[in-house]
N, C-alpha and C positions, 0 to 999 in steps of 0.2 A: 596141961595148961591151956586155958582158952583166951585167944586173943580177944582185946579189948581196945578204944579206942587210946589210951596212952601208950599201947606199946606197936601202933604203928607206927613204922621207922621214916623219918624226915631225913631228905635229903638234894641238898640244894645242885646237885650235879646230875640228878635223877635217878632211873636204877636199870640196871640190867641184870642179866640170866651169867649165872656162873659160866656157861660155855653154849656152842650154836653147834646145833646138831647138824651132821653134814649132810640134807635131802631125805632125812625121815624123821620119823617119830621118836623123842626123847623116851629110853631105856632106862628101868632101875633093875642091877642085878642082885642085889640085897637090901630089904626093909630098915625099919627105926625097929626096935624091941626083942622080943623074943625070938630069936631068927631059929634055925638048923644051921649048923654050921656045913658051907657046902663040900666040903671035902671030908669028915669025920662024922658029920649025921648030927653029932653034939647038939643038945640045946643051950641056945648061951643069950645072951642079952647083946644087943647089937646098939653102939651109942648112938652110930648115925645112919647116914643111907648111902649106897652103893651105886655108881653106873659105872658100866664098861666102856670108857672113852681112854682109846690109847694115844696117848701124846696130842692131845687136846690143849689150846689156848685154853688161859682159865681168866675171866677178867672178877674187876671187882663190882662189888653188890651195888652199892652206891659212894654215898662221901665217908670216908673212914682213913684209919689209921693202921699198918702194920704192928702187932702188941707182941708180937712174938713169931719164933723160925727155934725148928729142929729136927732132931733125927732118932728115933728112937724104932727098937723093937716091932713095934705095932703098927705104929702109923707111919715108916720109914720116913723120906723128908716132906717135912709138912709146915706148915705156915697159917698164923692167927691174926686176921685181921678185925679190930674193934670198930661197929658202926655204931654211935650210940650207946647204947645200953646194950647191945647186940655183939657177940665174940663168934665169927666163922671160922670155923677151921675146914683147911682144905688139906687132905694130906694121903699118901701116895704120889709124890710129885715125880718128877725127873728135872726140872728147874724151878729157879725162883727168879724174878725180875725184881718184886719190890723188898729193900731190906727193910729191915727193923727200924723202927721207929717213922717211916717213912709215908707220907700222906698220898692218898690215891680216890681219884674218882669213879666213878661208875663208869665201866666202860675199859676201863685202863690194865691193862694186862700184866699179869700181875705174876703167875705162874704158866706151866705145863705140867700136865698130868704124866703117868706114867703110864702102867697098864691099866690103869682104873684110876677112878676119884672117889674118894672116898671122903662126905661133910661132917661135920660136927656143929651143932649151933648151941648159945647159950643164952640166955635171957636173965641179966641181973645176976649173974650165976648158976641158972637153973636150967637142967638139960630139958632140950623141947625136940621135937619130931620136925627134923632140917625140911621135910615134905611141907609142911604146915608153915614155916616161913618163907619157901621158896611161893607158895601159892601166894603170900601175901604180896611177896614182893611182884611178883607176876601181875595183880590187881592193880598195886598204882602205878607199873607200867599203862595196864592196859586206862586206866583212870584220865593220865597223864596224856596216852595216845586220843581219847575222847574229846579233850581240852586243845586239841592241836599240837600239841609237844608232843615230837616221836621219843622213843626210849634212846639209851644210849647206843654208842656204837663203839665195838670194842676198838681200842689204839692202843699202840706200844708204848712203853714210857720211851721218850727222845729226850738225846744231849743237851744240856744246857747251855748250846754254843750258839751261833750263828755258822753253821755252817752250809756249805753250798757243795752239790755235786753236779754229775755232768748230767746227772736221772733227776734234776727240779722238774723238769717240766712234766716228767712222766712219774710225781711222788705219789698221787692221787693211786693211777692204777697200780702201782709197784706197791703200795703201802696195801690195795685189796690183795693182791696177788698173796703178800704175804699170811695177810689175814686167813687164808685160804689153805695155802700150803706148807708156811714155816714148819708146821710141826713135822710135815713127811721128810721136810728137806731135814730137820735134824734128826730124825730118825733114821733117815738112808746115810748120812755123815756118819752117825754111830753105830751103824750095820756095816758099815763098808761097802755099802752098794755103790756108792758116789762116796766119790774122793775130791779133794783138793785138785785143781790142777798142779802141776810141779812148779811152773814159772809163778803161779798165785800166791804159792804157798812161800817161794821164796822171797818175793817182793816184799810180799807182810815180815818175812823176820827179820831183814835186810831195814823196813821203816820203823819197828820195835827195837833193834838194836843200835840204831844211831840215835834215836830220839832218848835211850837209855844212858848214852854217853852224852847227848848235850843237856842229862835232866832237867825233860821236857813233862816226867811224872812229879805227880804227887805235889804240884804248886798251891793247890787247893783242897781242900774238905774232900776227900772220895765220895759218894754217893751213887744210890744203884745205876743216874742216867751218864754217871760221870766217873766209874768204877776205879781209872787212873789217877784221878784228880789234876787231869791238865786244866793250864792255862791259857790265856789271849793267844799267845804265841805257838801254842799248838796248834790253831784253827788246821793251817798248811795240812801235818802229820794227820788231824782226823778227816778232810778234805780225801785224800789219798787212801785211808785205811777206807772210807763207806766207799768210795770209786770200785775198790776190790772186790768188797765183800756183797756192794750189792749186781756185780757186774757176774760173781762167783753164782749168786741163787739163781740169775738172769738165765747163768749158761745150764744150769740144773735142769731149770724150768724148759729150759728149749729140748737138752736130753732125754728128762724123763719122761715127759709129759705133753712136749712139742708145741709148749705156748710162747707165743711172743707178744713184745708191748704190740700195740697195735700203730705205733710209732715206725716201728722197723720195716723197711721197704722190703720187696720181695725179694732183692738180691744180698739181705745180709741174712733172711729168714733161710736161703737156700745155701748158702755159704758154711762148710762145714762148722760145727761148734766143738769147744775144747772139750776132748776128753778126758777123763781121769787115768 
């Protein structure tokens, strides 16, 4: 299929790159078509294209809609977002952030990969070489960048609350930090290299189980930024639960990695931090 000016894709939030490579050169470890299968030698037909990004942010293309999520055989858990006339699939995942039926911009983070990513694209129905629309979208990035408008920048989807922690002032670098290392921090939580602390882990079950008996869930429509479906009256309960959990990645990041916000004096940076 050869692109043509009606089938480049419009979009009012702009567009970004599936994922940001961390300090090299974006990697594909399996083609679009005729492949060898790499482990059997097999010739087989390949739908989409392959990179090696393990637990990788995955954001979205540009303005679209979640059209579908599943789990099958093949593609293990995997997620289809429609832009347009345009169907991506992303799949090999290890999370998903956006459900079904749920709108997202460019930029917005959407999934995590697993030990690979693995695309699918379709056009009006019709399979096309994911290589060949990532290049386009690449273009009116860089089109976009020529006109003065930078591309997107990936973000997490956030609550639908107003809420406040005691890290507002530092959401800016906490929010890069994350961008950065989420994925390791859930991969080292699911390896067991880093644990909970004890006292953290308790707190959180301690504000889950009283908020359970003054049902504080499910006031509202669940949705993926809002997965409880609390209400006004929760603010407090989710006030307490991000103090935790972003206080939890904080003490990660000082363990594993020995970063601090650049807020923290030199005598809390020296001060032992909690181990698991």
């Amino acid at each position: 299929m050869k692109y043509t000016q009606e089938m480049m894709l419009q979009s009012d939030s702009g567009y970004c790159m599936p994922f940001e490579e961390k300090g090299k050169d974006v990697e594909m470890s399996l083609g679009y078509g005729k492949q060898k299968h790499p482990k059997t030698g097999e010739t087989f037909f390949h739908h989409g294209v392959d990179f090696p990004v393990k637990h990788y942010l995955l954001s979205a293309i540009a303005t679209g809609k979640v059209s579908g999520l599943g789990n099958d055989a093949v593609h293990g858990i995997y997620q289809v977002i429609r832009y347009g006339k345009y169907e991506v699939t992303y799949a090999h995942l290890s999370n998903v952030f956006a459900n079904y039926a749920t709108e997202v911009k460019a930029g917005q983070v959407v999934a995590v990969s697993a030990d690979m990513l693995h695309i699918e694209v379709k056009y009006n129905g019709e399979e096309l070489n994911p290589l060949e629309f990532l290049t386009m979208i690449y273009g009116n990035m860089k089109a976009l960048e020529q006109n003065g408008t930078p591309g997107a920048v990936p973000q997490f989807v956030t609550i639908d609350m107003d809420v406040h922690t005691m890290y507002d002032k530092d959401q800016k670098e906490i929010e890069d930090l994350m961008m950065r290392w989420f994925p390791d921090y859930m991969q080292d939580l699911s390896a067991g290299i880093y644990a909970l602390p004890e006292h953290t882990e308790l707190a959180l079950r301690n504000i889950f189980t009283m908020s359970a008996m003054k049902n504080y869930f499910f006031e509202t429509l669940p949705s993926m930024a809002n997965p409880l479906g609390m209400g006004m009256r929760s603010i407090p309960l989710a006030e307490k639960v991000q103090n935790l959990l972003i206080a939890d990645f904080l003490n990660y990041m000082a363990l594993r990695h020995q970063i601090f916000l650049s807020t923290m004096s030199q005598a809390v940076k020296k001060k032992p931090m909690t181990k698991p």
